[in-house]
C-alpha positions in Angstrom: 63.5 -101.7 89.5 65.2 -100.7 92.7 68.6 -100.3 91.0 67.2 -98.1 88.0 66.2 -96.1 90.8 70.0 -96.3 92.7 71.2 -95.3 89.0 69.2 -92.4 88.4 69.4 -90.9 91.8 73.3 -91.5 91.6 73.7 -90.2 88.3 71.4 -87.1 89.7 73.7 -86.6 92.6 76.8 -86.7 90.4 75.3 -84.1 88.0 74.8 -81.9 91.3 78.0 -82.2 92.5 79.6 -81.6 89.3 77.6 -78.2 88.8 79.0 -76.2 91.0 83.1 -75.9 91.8 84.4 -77.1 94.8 84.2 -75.7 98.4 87.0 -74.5 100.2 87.4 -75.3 103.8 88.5 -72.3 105.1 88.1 -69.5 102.1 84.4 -68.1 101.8 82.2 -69.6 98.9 82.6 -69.0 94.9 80.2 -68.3 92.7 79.5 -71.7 91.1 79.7 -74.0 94.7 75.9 -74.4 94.9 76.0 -77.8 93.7 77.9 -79.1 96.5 76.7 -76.6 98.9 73.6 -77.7 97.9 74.1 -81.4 98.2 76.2 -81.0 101.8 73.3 -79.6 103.3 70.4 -81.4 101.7 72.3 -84.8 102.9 73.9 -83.3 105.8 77.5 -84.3 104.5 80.0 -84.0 107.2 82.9 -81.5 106.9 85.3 -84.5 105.6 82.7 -85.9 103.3 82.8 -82.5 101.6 86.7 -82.4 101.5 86.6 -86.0 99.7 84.3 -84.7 97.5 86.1 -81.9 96.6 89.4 -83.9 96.1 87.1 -86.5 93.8 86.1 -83.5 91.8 89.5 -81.9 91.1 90.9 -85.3 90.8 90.2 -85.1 86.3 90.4 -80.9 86.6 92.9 -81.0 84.0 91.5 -83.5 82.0 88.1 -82.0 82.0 89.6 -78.9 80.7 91.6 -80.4 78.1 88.4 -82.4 77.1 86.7 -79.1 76.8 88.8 -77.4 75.3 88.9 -80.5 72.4 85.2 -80.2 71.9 85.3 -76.6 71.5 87.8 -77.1 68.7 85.9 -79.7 67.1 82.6 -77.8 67.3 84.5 -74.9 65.5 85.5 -76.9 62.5 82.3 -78.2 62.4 81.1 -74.5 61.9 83.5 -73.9 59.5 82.1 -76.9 57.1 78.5 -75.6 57.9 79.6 -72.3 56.8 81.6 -73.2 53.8 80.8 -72.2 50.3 80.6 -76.1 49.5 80.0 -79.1 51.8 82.4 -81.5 52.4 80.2 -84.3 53.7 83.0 -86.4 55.0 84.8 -84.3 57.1 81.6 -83.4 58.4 81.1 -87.0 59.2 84.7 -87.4 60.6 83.4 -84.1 63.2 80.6 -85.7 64.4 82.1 -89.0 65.0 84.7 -87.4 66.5 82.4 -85.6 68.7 80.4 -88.7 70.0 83.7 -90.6 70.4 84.5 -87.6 72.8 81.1 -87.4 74.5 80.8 -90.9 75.2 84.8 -90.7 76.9 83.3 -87.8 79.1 80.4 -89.8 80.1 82.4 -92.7 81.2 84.8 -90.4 83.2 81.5 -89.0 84.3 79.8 -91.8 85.7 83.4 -93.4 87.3 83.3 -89.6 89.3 79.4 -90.2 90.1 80.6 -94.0 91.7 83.2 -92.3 93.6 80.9 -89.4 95.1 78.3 -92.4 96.3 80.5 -94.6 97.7 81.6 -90.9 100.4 78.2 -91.2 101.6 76.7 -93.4 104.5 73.8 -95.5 104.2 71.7 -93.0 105.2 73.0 -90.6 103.1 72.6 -92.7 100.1 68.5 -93.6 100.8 68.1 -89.6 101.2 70.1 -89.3 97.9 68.2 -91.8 95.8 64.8 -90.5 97.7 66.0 -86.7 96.7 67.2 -87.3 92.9 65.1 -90.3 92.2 62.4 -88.7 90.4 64.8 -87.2 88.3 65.9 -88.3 85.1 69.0 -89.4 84.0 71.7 -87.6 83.7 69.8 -84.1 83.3 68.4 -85.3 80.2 64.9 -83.7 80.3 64.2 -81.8 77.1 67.3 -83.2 75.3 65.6 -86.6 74.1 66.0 -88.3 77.4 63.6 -90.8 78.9 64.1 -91.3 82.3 62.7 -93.7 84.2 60.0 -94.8 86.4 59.1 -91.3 88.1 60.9 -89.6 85.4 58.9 -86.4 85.9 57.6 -86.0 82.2 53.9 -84.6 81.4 52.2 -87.4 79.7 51.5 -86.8 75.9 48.3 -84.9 75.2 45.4 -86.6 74.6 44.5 -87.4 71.2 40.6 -86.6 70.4 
C-alpha cells in the first residue's frame, strides 16, 4: 500500500515537472515554468536540485519533439481515413496500433524521467512529495478513464434509489 502511494505521488511529481519548461538560472521566468517553479518551492528544492532537474528534463528534448511530431502525423492520417469517402478499416487499425505502440514508448520514457526527478530529492523532500501528490491519481488520469488509487480523489457514484 505504501508503494502505490510512492508510485502515484512520483508519477504526480513527474507530471508537474514535466508541465511547465525548464527554469533558467540566471534569465527571468518563461511562460510555461510553473511546473517546476511550482514544485521548487512547494518542496523547497535547492538551487542545484532545480539545475539537475532541468538537465533531466532537456535530457529527451529532442526526442520528445520528434515523438510529437510522429503522433501528430499519425493522428492526421487517421483523420484522413475518418474523413474518407470509404473506410479502409485496416489502415485504420494499422493507426491506432501505431498510436498505442507510440504512447506506450512515451510512457516508459516518461516514467524513466519521473525515477530520475525522485531520486534529486532528499528524504524529506520525497515524504513532502508523496504527502503533496499522493491523493492524486495516476498520471493525471482523472476524467480520461483512470482509476487511481487509494485517495484517488474521485466522487463516489451516485446513489442508486
Amino acid at each position: 500500500m505504501k508503494s502505490l502511494k510512492s508510485v502515484i505521488g512520483v508519477s504526480a511529481l513527474a507530471i508537474a515537472t514535466l508541465v511547465g519548461g525548464a527554469v533558467a538560472q540566471d534569465a527571468p521566468a518563461k511562460p510555461h515554468d510553473h511546473g517546476l517553479q511550482f514544485m521548487a518551492t512547494a518542496l523547497d528544492l535547492t538551487d542545484a536540485q532545480v539545475a539537475q532537474i532541468k538537465q533531466i528534463r532537456t535530457a529527451n528534448k529532442a526526442d520528445f519533439e520528434a515523438n510529437h511530431q510522429q503522433m501528430k502525423s499519425l493522428h492526421d492520417q487517421l483523420r484522413a481515413v475518418i474523413t474518407a469517402d470509404t473506410f479502409d478499416e485496416a489502415k485504420a487499425q494499422s493507426l491506432i496500433n501505431q498510436v498505442q505502440q507510440l504512447q506506450a514508448s512515451q510512457m516508459l520514457e516518461h516514467a524513466r524521467q519521473m525515477n530520475a526527478i525522485y531520486k534529486v530529492l532528499n528524504p524529506t523532500q520525497k515524504a513532502k512529495a508523496v504527502k503533496l501528490f499522493g491523493d492524486m491519481e495516476f498520471g493525471g488520469m482523472r476524467g480520461h478513464g483512470g482509476r487511481g488509487g487509494p485517495g484517488g480523489g474521485a466522487p463516489p457514484p451516485p446513489a442508486q434509489e
